[in-house]
C-alpha positions as CSV (number, residue, x, y, z in Angstrom):
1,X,-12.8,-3.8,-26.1
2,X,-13.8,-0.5,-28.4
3,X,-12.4,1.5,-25.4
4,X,-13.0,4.9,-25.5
5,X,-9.6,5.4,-23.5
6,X,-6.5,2.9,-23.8
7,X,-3.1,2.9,-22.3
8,X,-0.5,1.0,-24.1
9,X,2.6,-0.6,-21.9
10,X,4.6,1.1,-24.8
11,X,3.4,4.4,-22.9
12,X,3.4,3.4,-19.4
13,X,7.1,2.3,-19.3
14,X,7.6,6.0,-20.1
15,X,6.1,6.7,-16.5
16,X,7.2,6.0,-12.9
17,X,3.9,4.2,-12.0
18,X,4.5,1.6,-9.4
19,X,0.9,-0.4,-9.9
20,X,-2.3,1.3,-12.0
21,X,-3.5,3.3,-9.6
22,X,-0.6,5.7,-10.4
23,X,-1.4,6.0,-13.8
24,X,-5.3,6.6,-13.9
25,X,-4.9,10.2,-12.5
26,X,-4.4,10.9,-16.6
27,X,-7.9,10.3,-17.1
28,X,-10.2,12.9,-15.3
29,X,-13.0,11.5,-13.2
30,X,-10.8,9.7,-11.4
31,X,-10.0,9.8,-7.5
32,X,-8.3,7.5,-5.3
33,X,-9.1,7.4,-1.9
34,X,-5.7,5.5,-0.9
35,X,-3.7,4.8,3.1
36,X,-0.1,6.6,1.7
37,X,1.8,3.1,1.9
38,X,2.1,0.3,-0.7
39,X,-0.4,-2.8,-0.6
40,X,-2.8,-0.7,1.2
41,X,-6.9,-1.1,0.0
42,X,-7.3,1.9,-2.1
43,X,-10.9,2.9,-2.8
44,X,-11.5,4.2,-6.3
45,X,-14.3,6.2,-7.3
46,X,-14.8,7.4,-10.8
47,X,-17.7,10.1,-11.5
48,X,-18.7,10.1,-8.5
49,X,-18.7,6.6,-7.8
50,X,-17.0,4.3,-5.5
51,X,-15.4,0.7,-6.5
52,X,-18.6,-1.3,-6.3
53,X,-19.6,0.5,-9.5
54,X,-16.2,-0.1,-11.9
55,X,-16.0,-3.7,-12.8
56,X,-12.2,-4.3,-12.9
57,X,-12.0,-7.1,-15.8
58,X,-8.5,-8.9,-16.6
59,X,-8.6,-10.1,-20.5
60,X,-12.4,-9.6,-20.3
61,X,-12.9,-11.8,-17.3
62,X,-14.4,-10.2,-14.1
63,X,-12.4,-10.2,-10.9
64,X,-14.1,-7.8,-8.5
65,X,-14.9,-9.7,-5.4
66,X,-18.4,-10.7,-4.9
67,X,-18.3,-10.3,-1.3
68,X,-17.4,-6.1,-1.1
69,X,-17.5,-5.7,-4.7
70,X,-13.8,-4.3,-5.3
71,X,-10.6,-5.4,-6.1
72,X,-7.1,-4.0,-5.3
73,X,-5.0,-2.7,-7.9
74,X,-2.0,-3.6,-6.3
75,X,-2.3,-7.5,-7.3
76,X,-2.4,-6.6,-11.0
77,X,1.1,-6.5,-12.4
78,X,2.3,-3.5,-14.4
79,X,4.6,-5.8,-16.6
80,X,2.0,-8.8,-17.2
81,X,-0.4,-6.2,-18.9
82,X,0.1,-4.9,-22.5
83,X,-2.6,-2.3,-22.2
84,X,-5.2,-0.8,-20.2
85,X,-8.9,-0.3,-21.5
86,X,-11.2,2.4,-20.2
87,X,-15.0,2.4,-21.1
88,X,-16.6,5.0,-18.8
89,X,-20.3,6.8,-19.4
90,X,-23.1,5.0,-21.2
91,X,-21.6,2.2,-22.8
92,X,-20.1,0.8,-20.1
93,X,-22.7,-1.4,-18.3
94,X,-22.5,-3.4,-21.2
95,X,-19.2,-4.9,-20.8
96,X,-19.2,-6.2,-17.0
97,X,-21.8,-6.3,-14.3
98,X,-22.3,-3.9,-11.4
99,X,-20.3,-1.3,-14.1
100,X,-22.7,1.6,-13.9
101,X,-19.6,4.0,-13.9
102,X,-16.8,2.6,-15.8
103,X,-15.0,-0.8,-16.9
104,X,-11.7,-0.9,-16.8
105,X,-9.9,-4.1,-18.2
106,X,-5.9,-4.7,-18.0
107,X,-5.1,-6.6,-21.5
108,X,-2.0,-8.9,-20.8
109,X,0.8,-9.2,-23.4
110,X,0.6,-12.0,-25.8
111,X,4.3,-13.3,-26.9
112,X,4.8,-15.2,-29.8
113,X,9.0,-15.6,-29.9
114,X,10.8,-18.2,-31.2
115,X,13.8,-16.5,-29.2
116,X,13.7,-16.5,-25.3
117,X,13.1,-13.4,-23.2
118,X,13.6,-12.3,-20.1
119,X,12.2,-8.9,-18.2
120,X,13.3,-7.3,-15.1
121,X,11.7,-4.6,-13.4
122,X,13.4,-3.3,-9.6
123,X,11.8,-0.6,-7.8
124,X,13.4,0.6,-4.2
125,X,11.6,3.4,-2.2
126,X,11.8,4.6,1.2
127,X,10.8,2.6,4.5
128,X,12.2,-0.8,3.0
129,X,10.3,-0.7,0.2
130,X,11.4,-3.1,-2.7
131,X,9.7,-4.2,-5.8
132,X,10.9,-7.2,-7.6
133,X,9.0,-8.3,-10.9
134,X,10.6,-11.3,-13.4
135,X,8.8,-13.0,-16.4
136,X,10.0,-15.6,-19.0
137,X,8.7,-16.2,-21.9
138,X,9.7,-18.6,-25.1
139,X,7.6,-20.9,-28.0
140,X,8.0,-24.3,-27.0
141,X,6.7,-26.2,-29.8
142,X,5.3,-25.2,-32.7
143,X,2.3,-22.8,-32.0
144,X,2.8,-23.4,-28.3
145,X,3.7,-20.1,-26.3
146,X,5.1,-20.3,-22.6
147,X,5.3,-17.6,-19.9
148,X,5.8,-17.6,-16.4
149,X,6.2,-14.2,-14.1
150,X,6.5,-13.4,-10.1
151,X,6.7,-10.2,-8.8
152,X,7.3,-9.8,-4.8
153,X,7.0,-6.4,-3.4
154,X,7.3,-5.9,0.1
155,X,7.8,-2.6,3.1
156,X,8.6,-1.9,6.4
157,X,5.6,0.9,6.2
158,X,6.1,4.6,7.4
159,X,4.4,3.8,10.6
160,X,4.0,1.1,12.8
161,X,1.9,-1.8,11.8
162,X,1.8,-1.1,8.2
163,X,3.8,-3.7,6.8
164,X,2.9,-5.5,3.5
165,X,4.5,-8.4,2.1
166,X,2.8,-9.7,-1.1
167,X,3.8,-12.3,-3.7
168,X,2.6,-12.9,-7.2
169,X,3.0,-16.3,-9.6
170,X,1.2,-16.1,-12.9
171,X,1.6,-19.1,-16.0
172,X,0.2,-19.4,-19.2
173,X,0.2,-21.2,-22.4
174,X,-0.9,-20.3,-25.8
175,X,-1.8,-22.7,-28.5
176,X,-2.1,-21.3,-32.2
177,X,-4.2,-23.9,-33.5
178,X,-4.4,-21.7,-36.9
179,X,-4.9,-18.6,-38.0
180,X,-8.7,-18.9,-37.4
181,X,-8.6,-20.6,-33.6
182,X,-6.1,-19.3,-30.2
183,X,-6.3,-20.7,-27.3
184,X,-4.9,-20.1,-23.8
185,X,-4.7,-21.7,-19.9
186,X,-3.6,-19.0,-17.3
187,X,-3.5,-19.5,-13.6
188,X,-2.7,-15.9,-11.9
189,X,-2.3,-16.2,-8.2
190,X,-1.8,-13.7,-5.4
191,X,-0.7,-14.0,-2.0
192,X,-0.2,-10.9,0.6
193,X,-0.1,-10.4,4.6
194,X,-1.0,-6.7,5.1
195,X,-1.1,-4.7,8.9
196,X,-3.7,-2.4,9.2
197,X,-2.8,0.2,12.0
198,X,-5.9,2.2,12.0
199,X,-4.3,5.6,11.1
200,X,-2.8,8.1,13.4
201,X,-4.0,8.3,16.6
202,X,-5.0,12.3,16.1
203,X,-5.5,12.4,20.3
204,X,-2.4,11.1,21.1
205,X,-0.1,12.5,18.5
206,X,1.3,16.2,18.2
207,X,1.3,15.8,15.0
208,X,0.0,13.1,12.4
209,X,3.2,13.7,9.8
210,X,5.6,12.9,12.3
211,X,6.7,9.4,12.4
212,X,8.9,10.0,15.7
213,X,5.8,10.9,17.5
214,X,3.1,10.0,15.7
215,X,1.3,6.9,17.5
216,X,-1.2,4.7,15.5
217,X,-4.4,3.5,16.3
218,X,-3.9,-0.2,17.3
219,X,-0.6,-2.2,16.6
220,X,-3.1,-5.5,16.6
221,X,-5.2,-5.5,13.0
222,X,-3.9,-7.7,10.2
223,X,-5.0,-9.5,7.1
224,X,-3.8,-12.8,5.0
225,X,-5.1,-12.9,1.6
226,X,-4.6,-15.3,-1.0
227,X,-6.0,-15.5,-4.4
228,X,-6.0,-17.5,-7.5
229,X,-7.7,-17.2,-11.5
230,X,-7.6,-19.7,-13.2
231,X,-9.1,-19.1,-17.1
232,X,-9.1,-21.0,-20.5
233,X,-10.1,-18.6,-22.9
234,X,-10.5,-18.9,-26.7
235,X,-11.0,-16.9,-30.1
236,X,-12.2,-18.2,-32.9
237,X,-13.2,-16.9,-36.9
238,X,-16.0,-20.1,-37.2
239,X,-17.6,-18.2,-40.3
240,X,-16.3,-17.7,-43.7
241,X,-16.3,-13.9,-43.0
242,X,-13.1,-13.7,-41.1
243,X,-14.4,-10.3,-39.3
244,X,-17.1,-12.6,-37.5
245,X,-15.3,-13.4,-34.3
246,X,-16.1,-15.8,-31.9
247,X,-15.1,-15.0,-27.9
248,X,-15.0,-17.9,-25.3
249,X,-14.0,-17.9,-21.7
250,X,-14.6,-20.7,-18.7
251,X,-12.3,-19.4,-15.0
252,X,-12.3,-20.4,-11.8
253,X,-11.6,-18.2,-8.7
254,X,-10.9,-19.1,-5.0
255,X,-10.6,-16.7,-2.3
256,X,-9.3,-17.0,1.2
257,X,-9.1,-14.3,3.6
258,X,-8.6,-13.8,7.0
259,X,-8.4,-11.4,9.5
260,X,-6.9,-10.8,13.1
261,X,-6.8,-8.5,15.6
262,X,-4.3,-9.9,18.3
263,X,-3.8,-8.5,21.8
264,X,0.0,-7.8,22.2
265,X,0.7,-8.8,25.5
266,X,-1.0,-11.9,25.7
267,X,0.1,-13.1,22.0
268,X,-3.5,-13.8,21.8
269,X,-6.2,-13.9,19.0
270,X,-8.7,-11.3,20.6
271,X,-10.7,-11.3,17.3
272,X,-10.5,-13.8,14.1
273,X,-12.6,-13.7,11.0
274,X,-11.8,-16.2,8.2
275,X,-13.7,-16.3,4.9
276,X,-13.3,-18.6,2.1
277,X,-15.1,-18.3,-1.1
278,X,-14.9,-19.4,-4.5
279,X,-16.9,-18.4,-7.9
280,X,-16.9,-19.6,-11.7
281,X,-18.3,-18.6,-14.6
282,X,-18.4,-18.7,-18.3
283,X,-18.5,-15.7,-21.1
284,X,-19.4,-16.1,-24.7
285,X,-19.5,-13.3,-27.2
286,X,-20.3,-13.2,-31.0
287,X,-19.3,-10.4,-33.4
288,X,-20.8,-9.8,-36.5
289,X,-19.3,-7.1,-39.3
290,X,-21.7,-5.5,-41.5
291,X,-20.5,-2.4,-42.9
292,X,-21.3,0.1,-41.5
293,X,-23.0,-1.6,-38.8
294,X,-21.2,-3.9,-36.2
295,X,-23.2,-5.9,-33.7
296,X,-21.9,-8.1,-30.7
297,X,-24.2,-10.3,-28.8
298,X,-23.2,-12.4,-25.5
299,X,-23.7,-14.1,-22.3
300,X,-22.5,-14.4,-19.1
301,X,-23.3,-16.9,-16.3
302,X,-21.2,-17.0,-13.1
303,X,-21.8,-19.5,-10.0
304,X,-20.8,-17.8,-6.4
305,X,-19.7,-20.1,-3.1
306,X,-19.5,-18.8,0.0
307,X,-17.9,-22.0,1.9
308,X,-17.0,-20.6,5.4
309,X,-17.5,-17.2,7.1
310,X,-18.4,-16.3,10.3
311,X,-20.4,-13.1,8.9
312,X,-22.0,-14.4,6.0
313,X,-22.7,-18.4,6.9
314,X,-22.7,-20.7,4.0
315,X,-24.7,-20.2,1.1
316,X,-24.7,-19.7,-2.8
317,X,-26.2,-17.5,-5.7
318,X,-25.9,-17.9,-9.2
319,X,-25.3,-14.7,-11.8
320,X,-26.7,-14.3,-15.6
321,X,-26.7,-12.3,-18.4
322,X,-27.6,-11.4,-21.8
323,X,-26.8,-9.0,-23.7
324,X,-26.1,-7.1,-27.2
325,X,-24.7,-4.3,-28.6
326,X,-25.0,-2.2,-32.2
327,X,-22.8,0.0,-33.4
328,X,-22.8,2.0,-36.5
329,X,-20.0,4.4,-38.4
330,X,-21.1,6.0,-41.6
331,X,-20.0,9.5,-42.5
332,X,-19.3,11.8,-39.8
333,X,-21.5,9.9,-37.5
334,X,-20.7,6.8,-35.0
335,X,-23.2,5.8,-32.7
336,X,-24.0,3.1,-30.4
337,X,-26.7,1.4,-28.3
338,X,-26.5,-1.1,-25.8
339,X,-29.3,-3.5,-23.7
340,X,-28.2,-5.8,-20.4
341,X,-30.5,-8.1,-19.0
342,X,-29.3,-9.6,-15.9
343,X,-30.5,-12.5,-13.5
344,X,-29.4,-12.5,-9.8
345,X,-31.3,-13.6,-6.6
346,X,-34.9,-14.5,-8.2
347,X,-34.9,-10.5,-9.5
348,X,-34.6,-9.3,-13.4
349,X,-32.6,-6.4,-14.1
350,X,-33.1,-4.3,-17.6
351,X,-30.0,-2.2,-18.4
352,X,-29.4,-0.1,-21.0
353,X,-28.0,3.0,-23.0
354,X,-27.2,4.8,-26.3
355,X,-23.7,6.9,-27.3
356,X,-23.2,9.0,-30.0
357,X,-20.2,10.9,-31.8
358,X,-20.3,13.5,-34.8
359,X,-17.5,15.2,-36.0
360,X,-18.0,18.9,-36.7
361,X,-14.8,19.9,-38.9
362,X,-11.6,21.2,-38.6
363,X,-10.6,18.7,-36.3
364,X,-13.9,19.5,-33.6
365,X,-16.6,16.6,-32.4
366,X,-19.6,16.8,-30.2
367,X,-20.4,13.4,-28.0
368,X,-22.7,12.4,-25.8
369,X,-24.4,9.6,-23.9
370,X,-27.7,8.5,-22.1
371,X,-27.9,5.1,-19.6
372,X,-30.4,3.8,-17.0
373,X,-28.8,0.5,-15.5
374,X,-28.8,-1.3,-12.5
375,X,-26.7,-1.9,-9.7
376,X,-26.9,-5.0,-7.9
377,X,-25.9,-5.2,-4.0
378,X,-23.1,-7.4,-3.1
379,X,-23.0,-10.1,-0.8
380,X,-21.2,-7.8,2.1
381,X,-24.4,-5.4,1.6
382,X,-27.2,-7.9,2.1
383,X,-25.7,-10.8,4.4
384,X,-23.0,-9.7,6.9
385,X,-24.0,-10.4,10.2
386,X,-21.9,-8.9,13.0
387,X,-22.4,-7.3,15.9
388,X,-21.0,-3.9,14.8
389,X,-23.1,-4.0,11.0
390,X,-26.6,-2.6,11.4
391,X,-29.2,-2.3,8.5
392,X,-31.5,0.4,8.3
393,X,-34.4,-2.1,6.3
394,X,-34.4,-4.4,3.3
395,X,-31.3,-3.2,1.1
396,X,-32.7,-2.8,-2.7
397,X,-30.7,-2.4,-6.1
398,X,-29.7,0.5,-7.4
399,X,-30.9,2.3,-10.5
400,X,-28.4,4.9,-12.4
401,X,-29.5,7.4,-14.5
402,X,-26.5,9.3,-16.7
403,X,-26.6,11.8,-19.4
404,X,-23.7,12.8,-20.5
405,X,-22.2,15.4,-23.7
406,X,-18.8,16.7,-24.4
407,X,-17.0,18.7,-27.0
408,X,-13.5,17.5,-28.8
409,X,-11.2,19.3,-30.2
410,X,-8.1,18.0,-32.1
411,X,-6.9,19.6,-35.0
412,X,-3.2,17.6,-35.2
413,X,-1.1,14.6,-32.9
414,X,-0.3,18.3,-30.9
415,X,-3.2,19.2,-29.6
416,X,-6.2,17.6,-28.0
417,X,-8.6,19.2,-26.1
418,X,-11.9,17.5,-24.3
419,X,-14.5,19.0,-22.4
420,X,-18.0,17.0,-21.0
421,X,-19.9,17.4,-18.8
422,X,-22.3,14.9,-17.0
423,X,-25.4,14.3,-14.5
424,X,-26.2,11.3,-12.9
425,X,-28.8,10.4,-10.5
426,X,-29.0,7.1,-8.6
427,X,-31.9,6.2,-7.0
428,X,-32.0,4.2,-3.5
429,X,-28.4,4.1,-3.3
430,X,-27.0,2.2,-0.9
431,X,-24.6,3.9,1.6
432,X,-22.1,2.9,4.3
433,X,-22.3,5.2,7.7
434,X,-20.1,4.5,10.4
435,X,-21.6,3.6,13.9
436,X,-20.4,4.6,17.3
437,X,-18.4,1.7,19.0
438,X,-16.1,1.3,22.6
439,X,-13.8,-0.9,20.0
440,X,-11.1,0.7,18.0
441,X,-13.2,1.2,15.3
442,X,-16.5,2.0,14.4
443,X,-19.6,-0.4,12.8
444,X,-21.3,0.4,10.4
445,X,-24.9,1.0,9.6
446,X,-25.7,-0.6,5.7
447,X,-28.8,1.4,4.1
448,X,-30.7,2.7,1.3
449,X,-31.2,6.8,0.4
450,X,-33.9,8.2,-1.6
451,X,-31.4,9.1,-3.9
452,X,-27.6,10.9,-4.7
453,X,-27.3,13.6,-7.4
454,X,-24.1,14.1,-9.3
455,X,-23.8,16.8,-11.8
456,X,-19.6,16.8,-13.2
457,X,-17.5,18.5,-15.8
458,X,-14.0,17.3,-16.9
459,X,-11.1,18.8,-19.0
460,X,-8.4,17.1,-20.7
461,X,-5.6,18.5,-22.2
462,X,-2.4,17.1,-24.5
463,X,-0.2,19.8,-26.2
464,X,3.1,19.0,-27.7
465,X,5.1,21.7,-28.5
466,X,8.8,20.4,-30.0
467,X,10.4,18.3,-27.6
468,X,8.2,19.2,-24.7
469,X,4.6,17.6,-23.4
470,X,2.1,19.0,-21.1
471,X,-0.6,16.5,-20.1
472,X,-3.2,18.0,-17.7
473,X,-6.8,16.6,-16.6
474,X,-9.4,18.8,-14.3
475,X,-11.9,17.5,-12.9
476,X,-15.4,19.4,-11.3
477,X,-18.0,17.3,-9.5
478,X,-20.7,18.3,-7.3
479,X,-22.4,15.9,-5.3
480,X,-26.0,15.6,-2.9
481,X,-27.4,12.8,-1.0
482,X,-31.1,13.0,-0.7
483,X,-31.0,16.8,-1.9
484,X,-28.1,17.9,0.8
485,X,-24.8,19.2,-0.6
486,X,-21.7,16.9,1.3
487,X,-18.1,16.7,0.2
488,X,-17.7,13.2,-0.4
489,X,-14.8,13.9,-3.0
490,X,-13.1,16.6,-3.8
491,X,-15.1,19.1,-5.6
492,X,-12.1,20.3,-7.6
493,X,-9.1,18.2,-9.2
494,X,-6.2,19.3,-11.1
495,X,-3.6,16.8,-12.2
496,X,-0.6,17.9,-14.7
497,X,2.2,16.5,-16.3
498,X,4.9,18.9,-17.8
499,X,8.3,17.0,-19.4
500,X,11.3,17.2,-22.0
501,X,12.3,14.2,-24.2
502,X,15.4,14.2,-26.1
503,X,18.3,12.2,-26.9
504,X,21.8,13.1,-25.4
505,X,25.3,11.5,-25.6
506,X,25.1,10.7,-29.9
507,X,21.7,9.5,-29.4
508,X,22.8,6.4,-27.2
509,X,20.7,7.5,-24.4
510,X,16.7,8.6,-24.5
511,X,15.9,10.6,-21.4
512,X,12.8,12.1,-20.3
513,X,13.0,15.1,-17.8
514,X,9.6,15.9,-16.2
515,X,7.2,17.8,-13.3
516,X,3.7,16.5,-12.0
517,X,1.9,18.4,-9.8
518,X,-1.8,17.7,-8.1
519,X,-4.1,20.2,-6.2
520,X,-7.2,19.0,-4.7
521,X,-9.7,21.3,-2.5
522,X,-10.9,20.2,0.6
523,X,-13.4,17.2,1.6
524,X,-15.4,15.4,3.9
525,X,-13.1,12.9,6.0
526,X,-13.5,9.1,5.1
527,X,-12.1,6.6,7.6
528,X,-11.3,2.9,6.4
529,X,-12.8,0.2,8.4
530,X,-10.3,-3.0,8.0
531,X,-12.4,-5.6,8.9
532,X,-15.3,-5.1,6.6
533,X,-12.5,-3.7,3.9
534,X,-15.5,-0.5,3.7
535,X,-14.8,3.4,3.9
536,X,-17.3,5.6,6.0
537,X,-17.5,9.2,6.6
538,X,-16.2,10.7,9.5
539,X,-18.7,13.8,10.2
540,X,-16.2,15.6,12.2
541,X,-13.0,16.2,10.2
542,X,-12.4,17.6,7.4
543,X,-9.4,17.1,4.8
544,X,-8.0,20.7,3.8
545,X,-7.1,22.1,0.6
546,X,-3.8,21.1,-0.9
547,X,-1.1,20.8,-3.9
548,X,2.0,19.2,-4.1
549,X,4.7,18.1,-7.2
550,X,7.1,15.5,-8.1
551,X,10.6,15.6,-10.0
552,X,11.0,12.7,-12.3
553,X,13.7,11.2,-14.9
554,X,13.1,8.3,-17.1
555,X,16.0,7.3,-19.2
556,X,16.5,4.3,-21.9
557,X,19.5,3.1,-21.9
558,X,20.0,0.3,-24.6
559,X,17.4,-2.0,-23.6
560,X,17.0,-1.1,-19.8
561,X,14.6,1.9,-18.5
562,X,16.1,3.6,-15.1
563,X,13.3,5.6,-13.3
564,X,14.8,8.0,-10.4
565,X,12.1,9.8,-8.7
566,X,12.0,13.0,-5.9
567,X,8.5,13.0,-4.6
568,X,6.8,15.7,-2.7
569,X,10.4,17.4,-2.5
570,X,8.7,20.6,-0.9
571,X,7.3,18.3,2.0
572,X,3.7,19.5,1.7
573,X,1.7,17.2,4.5
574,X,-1.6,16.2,3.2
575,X,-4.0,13.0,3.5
576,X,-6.8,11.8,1.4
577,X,-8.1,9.6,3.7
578,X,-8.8,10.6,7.4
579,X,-5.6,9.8,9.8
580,X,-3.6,8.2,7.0
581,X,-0.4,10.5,6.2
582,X,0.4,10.2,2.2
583,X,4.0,9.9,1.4
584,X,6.7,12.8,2.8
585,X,9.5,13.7,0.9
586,X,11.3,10.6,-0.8
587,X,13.2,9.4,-3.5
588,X,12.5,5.9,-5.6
589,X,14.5,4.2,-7.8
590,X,13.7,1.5,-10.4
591,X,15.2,0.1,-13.2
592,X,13.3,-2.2,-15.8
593,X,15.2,-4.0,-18.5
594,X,14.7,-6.8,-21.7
595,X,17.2,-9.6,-22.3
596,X,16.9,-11.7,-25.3
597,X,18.6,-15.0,-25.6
């Protein structure tokens, strides 16, 4: 995609990130509302907007789940992608459905050697807590590509109950017809048994950072999940103007999940939920070059199955789209403007949205953006039936207004500096409030608001200075549901990054020394219900105030990268999602190395 942010695995490998959540913190906006252990549903929210609003895409093929709308980051692979794209603001409803925030698409390597290669990555943390990732890759024939990868990552968990034990396979096969025609076959599957404790139990526990006398919530909730993509993708150059590109994509998904909540004593199911689904779709996109103007048109269609479910019955919906895109670069003056027009459940949806850039001098640039689109409900919002999901009336769409307009300035590879600022308004959103219960946790109440007002401003800063790097991102946002101020995130966010890169021992060994620290102010509590995978406020607690740092080294030795990491070595206690401790003082250790032949 034209991303206006990209992260390349050449830059990544360079950080300790254990899945993508840990490395979006360097782009402001973002916030992640996660449980402090691996393989735990994180929610992510991105200007002020939760999951069901990012359309999480792998190689430009959607894989958000139809029934909640998310997706979990931890099934994604840091070593099957080669980069990670970023569209946030305007432009970004035109790449993926429900993406009235931001699109975010993991680009997996491509390899093309004659030579065979192996990759190992090993990452050990506290609690049990491995990480095992292995891929193989060779041509078998000429034109012909192979690659096969696994990655197993499995804990103990801090507390009781919060053990995770997840294994990924993932194939493909690449064809270079010719130099005008690729194709590929990937089938990426994921399988993972995750326990779901609840939190700390704040009544019962003298305090919720101790694990010797901390006591969870319920020792009974658990979840199975399995998962596989299967895609056959093409690109093709069908005109005599190689620019013109041609974009093709048919995948297949199938979902199975099910839940439990067993009672103990009697070894016996007290509550069982099993839902298998299945969608699959088909994308086409045309690009045409035509200096200085470069327009892209395409369509989507996508078929959803819901074959079993206690809460949603049996029943099917079909998804399309059309859509086209123009972009222009002549001068000191790129600009772009986008329309969406999408089909889904007998009701027509026109998105669309305009960017512009102009560069000022001496290294400055003024940017800006305006969008209304459309955000669809998901499945979860308008079907589930259960005895602890209420509706407050028919649930309708959403509609997003954004205007958006930011400042750059980079007057070398030393310094960048960006500033924006944004509003958005979204009208009859569509909100998740929790419901009082006798069971260990809450319903929920599913309904529509008059309307939420954001108004946000972001900073981001890279200054290199010799052999040192300082990488910091602030974020501001202020946000009002139906003209009330509430704390559903943080209003304030500071993430930096400070390190030192050299080469020691007669340049045989490339080592990067480094500090991150976070502050966050306080927020409104958010409790995550495991059964309908949803997080709702919890009116009476609020999160406090807090900032914390990690030590890091990162050294490349030959062809292997050893990552030794001290996290939170001051032992600040903090949470960022009601009852859920986030990680004490630890240490991690990983190693991630490239054999050839």
């Amino acid at each position: 995609m034209d991303s206006s942010s990209a992260f390349h695995s050449s830059q990544f490998i360079w950080r300790d990130a254990q899945y993508a959540g840990d490395l979006l913190w360097t782009v402001p906006g973002f916030f992640l509302r996660e449980l402090g252990e691996p393989g735990q549903p994180q929610q992510m929210n991105f200007a002020g907007m939760d999951s069901r609003g990012i359309s999480i895409q792998l190689d430009g093929r959607t894989l958000h789940d139809p029934v909640t709308g998310a997706y979990n980051l931890y099934d994604i692979p840091l070593e099957y992608v080669d980069q990670m794209e970023l569209v946030d603001g305007a432009l970004s409803s035109f790449y993926g459905s429900n993406a009235s925030t931001a699109t975010l698409n993991f680009v997996t390597h491509q390899y093309n050697n004659n030579r065979p290669l192996t990759k190992i990555r090993y990452l050990q943390g506290p609690f049990e807590h491995t990480l095992s990732d292995g891929i193989f890759a060779q041509n078998v024939a000429r034109g012909f590509n192979f690659m096969f990868g696994f990655q197993r990552q499995v804990t103990n968990g801090r507390f009781p109950n919060s053990k995770y034990d997840s294994w990924n396979v993932r194939n493909r096969l690449r064809y270079n017809y010719s130099n005008r025609l690729n194709f590929w076959l990937s089938d990426f599957y994921n399988k993972s048994s995750t326990g779901f404790n609840g939190g700390i139990d704040v009544r019962k526990s003298p305090s919720i950072f101790d694990e010797v006398t901390a006591l969870v919530r319920t020792r009974e909730a658990s979840q199975t999940v399995s998962r596989r993509d299967v895609t056959l993708g093409g690109i093709g150059k069908f005109f005599d103007d190689s620019t013109f590109t041609s974009h093709m994509q048919l995948y297949y998904t199938t979902v199975e999940r099910e839940y439990r909540e067993t009672d103990q004593i009697a070894g016996l199911n007290k509550f069982l939920d099993f839902h298998s689904y299945s969608f699959w779709g088909a994308q086409l996109q045309q690009q045409f070059t035509l200096s200085p103007a470069e327009l892209t048109f395409g369509t989507e269609f996508e078929h959803r199955i819901i074959d079993q479910s206690r809460t949603l019955g049996s029943r099917t919906e079909d998804y399309f789209a059309l859509k086209g895109k123009a972009t222009w670069n002549q001068e000191n003056v790129e600009g772009s403007i986008f329309i969406r027009q999408e089909q889904l459940r007998k009701q027509s949806s026109l998105s669309y949205g305009a960017e512009f850039r102009r560069a000022l001098g001496l290294g400055m640039s003024i940017f800006g953006g305006y969008s209304n689109t459309f955000r669809l409900p998901t499945m979860q919002e308008l079907y589930w039936v259960d005895s602890t999901v209420t509706r407050t009336g028919d649930i309708k769409r959403e509609f997003h207004v954004l205007s958006q307009i930011g400042l750059r300035f980079q007057p070398s590879q030393s310094l960048d500096i960006s500033l924006s600022t944004f509003t958005k308004r979204i009208k009859d959103a569509i909100v998740f409030l929790p419901l009082s219960s006798s069971a260990t946790f809450p319903g929920v109440n599913i309904s529509n608001v008059s309307s939420i007002s954001l108004v946000g401003a972001t900073v981001n800063v890279l200054l290199k200075i010799w052999n040192f790097e300082l990488t910091s991102t602030f974020t501001f946002t202020d946000y009002k549901q139906a003209d009330t101020t509430a704390l559903a995130f943080p209003k304030f966010v500071v993430r930096s990054e400070l390190s030192y890169r050299d080469t020691w021992v007669t340049d045989v060994l490339d080592l990067k020394l480094g500090i991150r620290s976070i502050f966050m102010s306080k927020q409104d509590g958010y409790q995550f219900l495991p059964s309908t995978m949803t997080f709702t406020p919890q009116s009476d607690t609020r999160q406090g105030s807090f900032s914390t740092f990690d030590l890091f080294a990162i050294g490349k030795l030959g062809d292997a990268y050893i990552t030794l990491v001290w996290e939170n070595p001051l032992k600040i206690n903090y949470v960022l999602t009601s009852t859920y401790p986030m990680p004490s003082r630890n240490i991690k250790l990983g190693v991630n190395w490239v054999f050839v032949d």
